[in-house]
N, C-alpha and C positions, 0 to 999 in steps of 0.2 A: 162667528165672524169669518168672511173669506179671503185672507191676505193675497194681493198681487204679486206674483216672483214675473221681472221684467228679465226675459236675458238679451245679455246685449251681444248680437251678433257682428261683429266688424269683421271685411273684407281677412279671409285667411285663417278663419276662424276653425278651431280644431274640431271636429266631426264628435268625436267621442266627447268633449269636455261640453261641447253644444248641448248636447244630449243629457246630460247627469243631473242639472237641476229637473229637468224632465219625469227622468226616472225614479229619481227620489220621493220629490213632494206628488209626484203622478201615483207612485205606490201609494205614499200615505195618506190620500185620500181615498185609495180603496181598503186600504186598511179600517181604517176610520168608518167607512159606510157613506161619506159626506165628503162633500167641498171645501176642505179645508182652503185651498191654495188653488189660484187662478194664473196657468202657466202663460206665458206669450212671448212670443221670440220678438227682439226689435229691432233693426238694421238702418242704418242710418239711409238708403235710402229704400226703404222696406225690402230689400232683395241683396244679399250675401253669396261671395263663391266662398266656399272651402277650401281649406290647406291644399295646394297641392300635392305636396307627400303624404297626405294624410286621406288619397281618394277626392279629387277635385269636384264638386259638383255645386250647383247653384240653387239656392232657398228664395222661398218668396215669404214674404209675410204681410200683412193688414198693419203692421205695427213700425213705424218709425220711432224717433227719437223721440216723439210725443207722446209714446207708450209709460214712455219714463213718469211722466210726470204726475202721475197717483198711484205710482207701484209702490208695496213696504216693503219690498227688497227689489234690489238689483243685482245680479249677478256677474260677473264679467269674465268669460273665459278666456281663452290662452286663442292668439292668433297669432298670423306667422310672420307678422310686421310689426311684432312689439317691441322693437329695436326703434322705431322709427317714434314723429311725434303724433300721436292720436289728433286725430282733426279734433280742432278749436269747436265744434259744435258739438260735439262727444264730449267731451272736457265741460262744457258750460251744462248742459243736461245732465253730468254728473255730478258736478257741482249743484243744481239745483235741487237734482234729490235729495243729494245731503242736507241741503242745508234747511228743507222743510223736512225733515224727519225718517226720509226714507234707508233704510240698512242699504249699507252697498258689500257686498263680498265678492274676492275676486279667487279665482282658481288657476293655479300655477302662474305663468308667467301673464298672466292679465294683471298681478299688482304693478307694473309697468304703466298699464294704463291707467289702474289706481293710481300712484303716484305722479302722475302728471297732472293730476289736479290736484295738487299741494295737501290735498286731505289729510296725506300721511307724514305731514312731517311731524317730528318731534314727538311720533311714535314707534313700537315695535312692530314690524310687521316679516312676512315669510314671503318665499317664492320656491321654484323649485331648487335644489342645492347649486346645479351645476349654473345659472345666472344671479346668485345670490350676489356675490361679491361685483358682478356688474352692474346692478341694481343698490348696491352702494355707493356705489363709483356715482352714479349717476346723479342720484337724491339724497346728498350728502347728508341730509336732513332726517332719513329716514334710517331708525334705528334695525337693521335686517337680519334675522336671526336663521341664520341657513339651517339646522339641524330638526325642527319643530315641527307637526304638521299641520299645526296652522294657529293663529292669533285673534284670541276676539276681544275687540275693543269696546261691543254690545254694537255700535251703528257700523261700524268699520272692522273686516273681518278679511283676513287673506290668509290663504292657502296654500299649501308646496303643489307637488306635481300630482297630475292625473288622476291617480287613486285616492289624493287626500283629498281631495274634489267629493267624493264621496263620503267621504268622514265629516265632510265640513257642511255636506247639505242634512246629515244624521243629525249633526250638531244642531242645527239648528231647525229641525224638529223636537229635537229635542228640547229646544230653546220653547219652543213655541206652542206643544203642544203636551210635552210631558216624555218622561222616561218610557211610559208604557207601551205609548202608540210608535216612540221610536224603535223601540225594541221588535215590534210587530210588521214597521216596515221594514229593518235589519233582515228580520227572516224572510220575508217574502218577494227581497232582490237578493237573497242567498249571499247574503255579506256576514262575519264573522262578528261579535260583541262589537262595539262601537272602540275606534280607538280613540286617547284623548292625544288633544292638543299638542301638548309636550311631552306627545312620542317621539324618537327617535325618524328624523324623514326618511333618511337611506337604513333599509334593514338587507342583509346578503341575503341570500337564498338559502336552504337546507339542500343538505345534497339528499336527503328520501329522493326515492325515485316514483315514489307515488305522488309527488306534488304538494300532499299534504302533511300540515303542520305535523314532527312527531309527539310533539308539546300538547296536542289535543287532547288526550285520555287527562293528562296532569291538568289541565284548564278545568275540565267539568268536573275530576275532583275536589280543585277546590273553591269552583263555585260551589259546591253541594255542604262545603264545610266550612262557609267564610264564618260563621259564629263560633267555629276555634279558634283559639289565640295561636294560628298554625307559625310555625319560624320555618327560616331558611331548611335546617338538618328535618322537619317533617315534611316537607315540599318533597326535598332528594330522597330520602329514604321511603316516599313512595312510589316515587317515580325510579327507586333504585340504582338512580345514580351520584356520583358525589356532587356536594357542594359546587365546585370550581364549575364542572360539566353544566351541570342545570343553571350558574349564572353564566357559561358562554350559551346556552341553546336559546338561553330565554330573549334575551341578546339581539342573537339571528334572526331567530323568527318573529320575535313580535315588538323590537326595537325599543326593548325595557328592561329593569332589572321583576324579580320573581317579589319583591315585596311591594314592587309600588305598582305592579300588575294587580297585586290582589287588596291593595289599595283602591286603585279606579273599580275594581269589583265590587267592593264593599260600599264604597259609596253610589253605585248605582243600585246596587240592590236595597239599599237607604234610601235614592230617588224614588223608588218603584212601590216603596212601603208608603213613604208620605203620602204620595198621589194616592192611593188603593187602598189604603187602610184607615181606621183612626185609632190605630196602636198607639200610647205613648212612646214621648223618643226614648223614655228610660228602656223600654221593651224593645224599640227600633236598633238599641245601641246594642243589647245585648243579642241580638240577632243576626247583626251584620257583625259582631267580633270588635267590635271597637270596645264593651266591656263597659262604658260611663258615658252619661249627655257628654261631659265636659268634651271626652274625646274624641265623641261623632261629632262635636257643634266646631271644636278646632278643625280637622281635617275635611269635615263638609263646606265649611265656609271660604278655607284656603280653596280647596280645591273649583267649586260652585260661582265664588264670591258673594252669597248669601246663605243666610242659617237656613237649619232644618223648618225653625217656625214658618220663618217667610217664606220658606219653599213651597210648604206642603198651603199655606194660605194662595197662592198664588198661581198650585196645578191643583190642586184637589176640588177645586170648583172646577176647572177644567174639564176635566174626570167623570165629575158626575155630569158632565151637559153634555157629553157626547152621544 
């Protein structure tokens, strides 16, 4: 099946955020070998200028607001008048999506224009940190949680700034198509593990002067050992430094503490079994270090919102039709 990704271009629309549903579901159908995802940019009146500060120039497309209207997702990025109120025909078109089934996710400050059609009240939803609280200010209604990198509601999905635009279109490969092929587009737009949601938005920098993570060597250890019952004092005394140091680095770099890191690990390499395998979970659990069904099926379900059963019912057909 080829789902529609609509993105919605509005006058001021950020260049780079334009681009990312692109990039993404455009990998994972080469990933794939297939069509999964049928991209089309849509512009209300099929032709957009971009951000000025963000390199101004002018888009045409085939596709208006009537683009919208048999897409399974919507997209909506960050433009430079989301202070303002989104035209009332952009609002009704989004509204219509919704309201015949289509997903809408918005990236960074386009939950502004999500919120302007009431979708989001009386849920949680993100934006980037530094417009969070004015986006409460705004949509009283709207529960906004500045720190997260993004919220999925399953039809209603927002995102913090720029890069988690990126996590949040993973996301939802991964939604859609399975841990495995996500992981395969991961590698082939050279993005690091997927992060989840309720990472941390703002992570500081490392001072390395090489750029990269110095956490990386401790990462792929202990992916390679998630079926040890590893603790805190084994993390650091491989990585040979103390406790304190290894929960400030882990911190830094990757906007999480070192156990619930290697939580989202475990439960993706739990993802990657369902789909690919047909291990039992007793064998699955003991695999991924979780040690009991009972304590993969608690921690995959918090974390997922559904069991390992229904998971692997639900991608492992998947899986094989690809």
């Amino acid at each position: 099946m080829t789902r529609v990704v609509a993105v919605l271009a509005l006058d001021g629309v950020l260049p780079f955020e334009l681009s990312i549903p692109g990039q993404v579901f455009g990998t994972a159908n080469q990933a794939a070998g297939m069509p999964h995802y049928d991209l089309r940019i849509c512009a209300p009146d099929r032709s957009a200028t971009t951000s000025p500060e963000h390199g101004a120039f002018r888009i045409h497309t085939p596709h208006g607001l009537d683009g919208l209207a048999d897409a399974d997702t919507v997209v909506i990025p960050a433009h430079a008048g989301f202070l303002g109120a989104p035209p009332p025909a952009v609002v009704e078109a989004l509204r219509r999506a919704a309201a015949r089934g289509a997903r809408l996710a918005s990236v960074c400050v386009g939950a502004f224009t999500l919120a302007a059609t009431g979708l989001l009240d009386g849920r949680r939803a993100t934006t980037h940190w530094q417009y969070a609280g004015e986006l409460a200010r705004r949509h009283q209604r709207v529960d906004v949680d500045p720190a997260v990198l993004f919220v999925d509601h399953g039809s209603l999905i927002t995102s913090a700034g720029v890069a988690a635009g990126l996590d949040l279109c993973l996301h939802l490969v991964r939604r859609d198509l399975g841990a495995d092929l996500a992981a395969a587009t991961a590698r082939r737009t050279v993005m690091p593990l997927q992060r989840d949601g309720g990472q941390a938005q703002y992570i500081e920098r490392p001072e390395a002067p090489t750029g990269l993570s110095t956490l990386q060597p401790v990462l792929e250890w202990m992916e390679s050992h998630l079926h040890r019952p590893l603790t805190l004092a084994d993390i650091a005394g491989h990585a040979r430094i103390s406790i304190r140091t290894l929960n400030r680095q882990f911190r830094a770099q990757t906007g999480t503490t070192p156990l619930q890191w290697l939580l989202g690990a475990r439960i993706h390499r739990a993802q990657e079994l369902l789909e690919t395998t047909d291990l039992p979970v007793t064998h699955i659990a003991d695999r991924t270090g979780f040690g009991s069904p009972v304590t993969l099926r608690h921690h995959f379900t918090r974390r997922t919102g559904t069991s390992p059963h229904a998971y692997r019912a639900a991608f492992r057909r998947q899986h094989l039709d690809k």
